[in-house]
NUBA-684193 format. One record per residue (C-alpha): x negated, y negated, z. Coordinates in steps of 0.5 Angstrom, whole numbers, plus 2048, in hexadecimal, padded with zeros to 3 digits. Layout:
<drenmars>
XYZ
...
</drenmars>
This chain:
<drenmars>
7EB735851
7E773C854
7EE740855
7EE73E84D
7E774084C
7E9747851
7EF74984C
7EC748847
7E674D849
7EA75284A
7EE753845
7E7753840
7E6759845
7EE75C845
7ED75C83D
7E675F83D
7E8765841
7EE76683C
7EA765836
7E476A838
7EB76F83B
7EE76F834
7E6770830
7E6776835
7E777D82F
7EB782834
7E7789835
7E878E830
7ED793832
7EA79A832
7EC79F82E
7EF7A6831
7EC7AC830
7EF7B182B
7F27B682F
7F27BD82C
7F27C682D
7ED7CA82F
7EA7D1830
7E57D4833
7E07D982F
7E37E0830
7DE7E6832
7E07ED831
7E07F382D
7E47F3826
7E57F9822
7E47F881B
7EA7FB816
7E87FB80F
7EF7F980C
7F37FC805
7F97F9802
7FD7FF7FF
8038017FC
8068097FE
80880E7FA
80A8157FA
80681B7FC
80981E7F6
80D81A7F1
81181F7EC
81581D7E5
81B8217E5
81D8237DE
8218267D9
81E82C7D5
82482D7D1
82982A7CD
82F8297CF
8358257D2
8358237DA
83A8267DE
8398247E4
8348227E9
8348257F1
8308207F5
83181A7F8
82C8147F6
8278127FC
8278197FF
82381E802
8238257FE
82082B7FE
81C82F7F9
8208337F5
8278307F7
82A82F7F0
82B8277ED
82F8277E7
83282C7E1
83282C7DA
8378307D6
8358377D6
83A8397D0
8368377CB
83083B7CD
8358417D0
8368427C8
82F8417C6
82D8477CB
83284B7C9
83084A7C2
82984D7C5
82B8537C8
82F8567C2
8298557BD
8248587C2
82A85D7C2
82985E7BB
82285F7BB
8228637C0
8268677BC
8228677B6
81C8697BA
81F86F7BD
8218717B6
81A8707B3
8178747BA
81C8797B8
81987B7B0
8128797B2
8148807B7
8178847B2
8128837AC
80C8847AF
80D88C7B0
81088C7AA
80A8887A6
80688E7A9
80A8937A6
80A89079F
81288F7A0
8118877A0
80B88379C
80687E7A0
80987879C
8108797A0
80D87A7A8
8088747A7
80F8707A4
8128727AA
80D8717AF
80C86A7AB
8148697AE
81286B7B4
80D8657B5
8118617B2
8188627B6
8138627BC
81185B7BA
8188597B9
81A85B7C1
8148577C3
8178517C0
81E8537C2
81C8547C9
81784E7C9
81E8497C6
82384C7CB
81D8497D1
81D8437CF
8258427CD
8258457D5
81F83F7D7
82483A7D4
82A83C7D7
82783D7DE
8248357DC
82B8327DC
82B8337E4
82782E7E5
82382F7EC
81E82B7F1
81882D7F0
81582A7F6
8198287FD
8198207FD
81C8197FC
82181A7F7
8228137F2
8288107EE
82A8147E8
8278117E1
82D8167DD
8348167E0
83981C7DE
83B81C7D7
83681A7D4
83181F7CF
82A8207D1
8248237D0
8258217C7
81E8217C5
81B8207CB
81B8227D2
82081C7D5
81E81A7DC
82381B7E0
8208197E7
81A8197EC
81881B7F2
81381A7F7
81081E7FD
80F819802
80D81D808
80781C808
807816804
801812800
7FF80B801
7FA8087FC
7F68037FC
7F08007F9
7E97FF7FB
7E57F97F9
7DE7FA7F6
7DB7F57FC
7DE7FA802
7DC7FF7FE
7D57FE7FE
7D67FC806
7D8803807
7D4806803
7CF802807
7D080480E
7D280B80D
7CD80D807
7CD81580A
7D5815806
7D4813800
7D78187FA
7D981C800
7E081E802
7E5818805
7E681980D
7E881480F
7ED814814
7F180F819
7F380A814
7F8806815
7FF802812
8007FC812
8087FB80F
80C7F580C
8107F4812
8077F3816
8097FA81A
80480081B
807805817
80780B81D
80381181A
7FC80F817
7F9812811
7F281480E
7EF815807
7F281A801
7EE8177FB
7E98127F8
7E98117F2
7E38127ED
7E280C7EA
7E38047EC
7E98017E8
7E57FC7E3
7EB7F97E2
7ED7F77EA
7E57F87ED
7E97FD7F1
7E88037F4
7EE8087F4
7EE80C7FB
7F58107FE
7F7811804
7FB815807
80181480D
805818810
80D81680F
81181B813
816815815
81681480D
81580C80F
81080B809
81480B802
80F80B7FB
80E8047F9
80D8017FF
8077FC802
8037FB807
7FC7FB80A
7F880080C
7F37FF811
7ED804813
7E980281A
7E1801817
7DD7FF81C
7DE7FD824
7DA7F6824
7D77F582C
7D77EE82E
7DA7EB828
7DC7E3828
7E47E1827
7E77DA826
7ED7D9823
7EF7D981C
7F17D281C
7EB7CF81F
7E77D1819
7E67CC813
7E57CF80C
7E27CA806
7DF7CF800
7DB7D4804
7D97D180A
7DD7D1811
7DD7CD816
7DF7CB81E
7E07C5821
7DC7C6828
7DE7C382F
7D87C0833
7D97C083B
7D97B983A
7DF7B9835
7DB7B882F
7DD7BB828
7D77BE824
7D97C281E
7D57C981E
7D47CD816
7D57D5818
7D47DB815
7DB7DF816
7DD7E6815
7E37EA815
7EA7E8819
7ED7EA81E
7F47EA821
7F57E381F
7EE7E2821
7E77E181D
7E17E581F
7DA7DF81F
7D47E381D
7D07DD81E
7D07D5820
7D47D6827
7D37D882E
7D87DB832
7DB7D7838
7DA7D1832
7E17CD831
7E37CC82A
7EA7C8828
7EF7CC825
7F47C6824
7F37BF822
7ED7C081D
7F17BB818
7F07B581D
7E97B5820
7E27B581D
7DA7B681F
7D87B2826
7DE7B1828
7E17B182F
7E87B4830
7ED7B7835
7ED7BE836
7F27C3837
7F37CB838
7F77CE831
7FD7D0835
7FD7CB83A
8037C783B
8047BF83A
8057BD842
80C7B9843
80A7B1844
80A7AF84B
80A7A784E
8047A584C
8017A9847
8037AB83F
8067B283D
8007B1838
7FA7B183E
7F57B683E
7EF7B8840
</drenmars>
């Protein structure tokens, strides 16, 4: 009877523990911190550019031209190429305007010809008029054909110059040394009907134009840090060129023109610059970025472009602690700068901003860091490939 009282004893203590294990709530298992990329707040000395998209052209675009009429007979340059001033690009057929010449000259004979009769009887009558052996009537008759043969030479010769002109116009010759483009007229076919046919363009460029366009609000900025210029001649010099492939263009240049007014149209303002091109590396027509050095900022404050969020006009960071706390910080920001942005306001340098990972964090939390660039350990005996800091 006691053993029954014993077992019985025991198995109420048995299911009282296994019950008071079961409505025990396991620990909740703690989340693992967000491991994300950070970069210190950089402190140096930045240069300023003020930068300027453009498009270049020739320091001298000229249109070729037909100034006679006539057939095309041939063309004596290659498209594409250098030429030199005065080196002959095409010929128009010069046997109608051979004929027109000749035609002048034989009238200019004639007129010649009758000027020098009427001088002759002019010379005759006037001692004769004082003798009485010839009227006044006659001599003035006679002087009155000299003045008009004399007009009739003048005519004559002023026709056999400008026959001469459109005769040497049918050799057509480079006014400038250049860039040559493609023909607009091939051999065979009548130019210059009516109007003058363009025939061809070419551009100096050597040196070479870059125009761009300045925005009213960079402008003002200028205007403002060097009041003294205003309205002055351009001077500025040292400017850079950024092209379409991100190269510097090796030779800097400097201010030609500005333009009187801004475009009401675009709000800009036309300025030119001008760039040697002794390589013949710029052609007209290409783009790119001109950049002139403005200002050296002592001590600004850098952190990389992708650390900072833009929401409208506001900026912002998302800041480190040294006890791994994120705290997102509202900045000021200023120019950029190779793949960096200056902070004007908001941040102190040796401060660490995260670069990757902003998508996955939010305020107050506590993550895992990393330096921008350092490599993910390889996994080891006990320890995860993800383990950090």
């Amino acid at each position: 009877m006691g053993r029954d009282v014993q077992k019985t004893t025991l198995a109420t203590v048995v299911t009282a523990v296994a019950l008071s294990a079961a409505c025990t709530k396991p620990a909740p298992a703690v989340p693992a911190a967000v491991e994300v990329y950070v970069a210190p707040v950089v402190q140096k000395d930045v240069p300023i550019y003020l930068e300027l998209v453009g498009e270049t052209e020739g320091f001298q675009d000229v249109e070729i031209r037909a100034r006679v009429e006539g057939f095309l007979e041939s063309m004596r340059f290659e498209e594409g190429s250098f030429v030199r001033k005065g080196e002959l690009l095409y010929e128009i057929d010069r046997k109608p305007l051979q004929a027109i010449l000749a035609a002048a000259r034989a009238d200019k004979a004639t007129a010649q010809a009758a000027l020098e009769k009427a001088t002759n009887d002019v010379a005759r009558y006037t001692p004769l008029v004082a003798k009485q052996a010839v009227s006044r009537q006659e001599l003035d008759n006679a002087r009155s054909s000299q003045d008009a043969a004399r007009a009739q030479v003048e005519a004559a010769t002023a026709t056999v110059e400008k026959a001469t002109l459109d005769l040497g116009y049918t050799r057509v010759t480079a006014p400038i040394s250049g860039l040559v483009g493609t023909t607009k007229v091939k051999p065979g076919n009548l130019v210059g009907r009516g109007e003058s046919t363009l025939l061809t363009t070419i551009s100096q460029i050597d040196p070479i134009l870059f125009r761009v366009g300045m925005t009213e609000a960079d402008y003002l900025r200028l205007v403002k840090r060097y009041p003294g210029r205003a309205g002055k001649t351009p001077r500025a010099a040292g400017i850079e060129l950024a092209l379409a492939d991100g190269t510097i263009y090796g030779q800097t240049g400097s201010v030609r023109t500005i333009e009187r007014a801004v475009n009401a149209a675009t709000g800009t303002l036309g300025i030119e610059l001008v760039f040697p091109n002794p390589d013949a590396t710029l052609r007209p027509g290409q783009y790119g970025r001109a950049r002139a050095l403005l200002e050296t900022k002592a001590g600004a404050l850098l952190v990389p472009q992708r650390a900072v969020q833009q929401m409208q006009n506001l900026y912002s960071v998302a800041v480190v602690s040294d006890d791994k706390q994120i705290a997102f910080r509202n900045v000021k920001v200023g120019p950029r700068y190779e793949g960096m942005w200056v902070i004007e306001d908001g941040l102190k340098p040796g401060e660490q901003v995260v670069a990757e990972g902003l998508q996955a964090i939010r305020d107050g939390i506590t993550v895992r860091t990393r330096a921008v660039g350092e490599p993910v350990p390889v996994a080891t005996s006990g320890k995860t490939a993800g383990e950090g800091k």
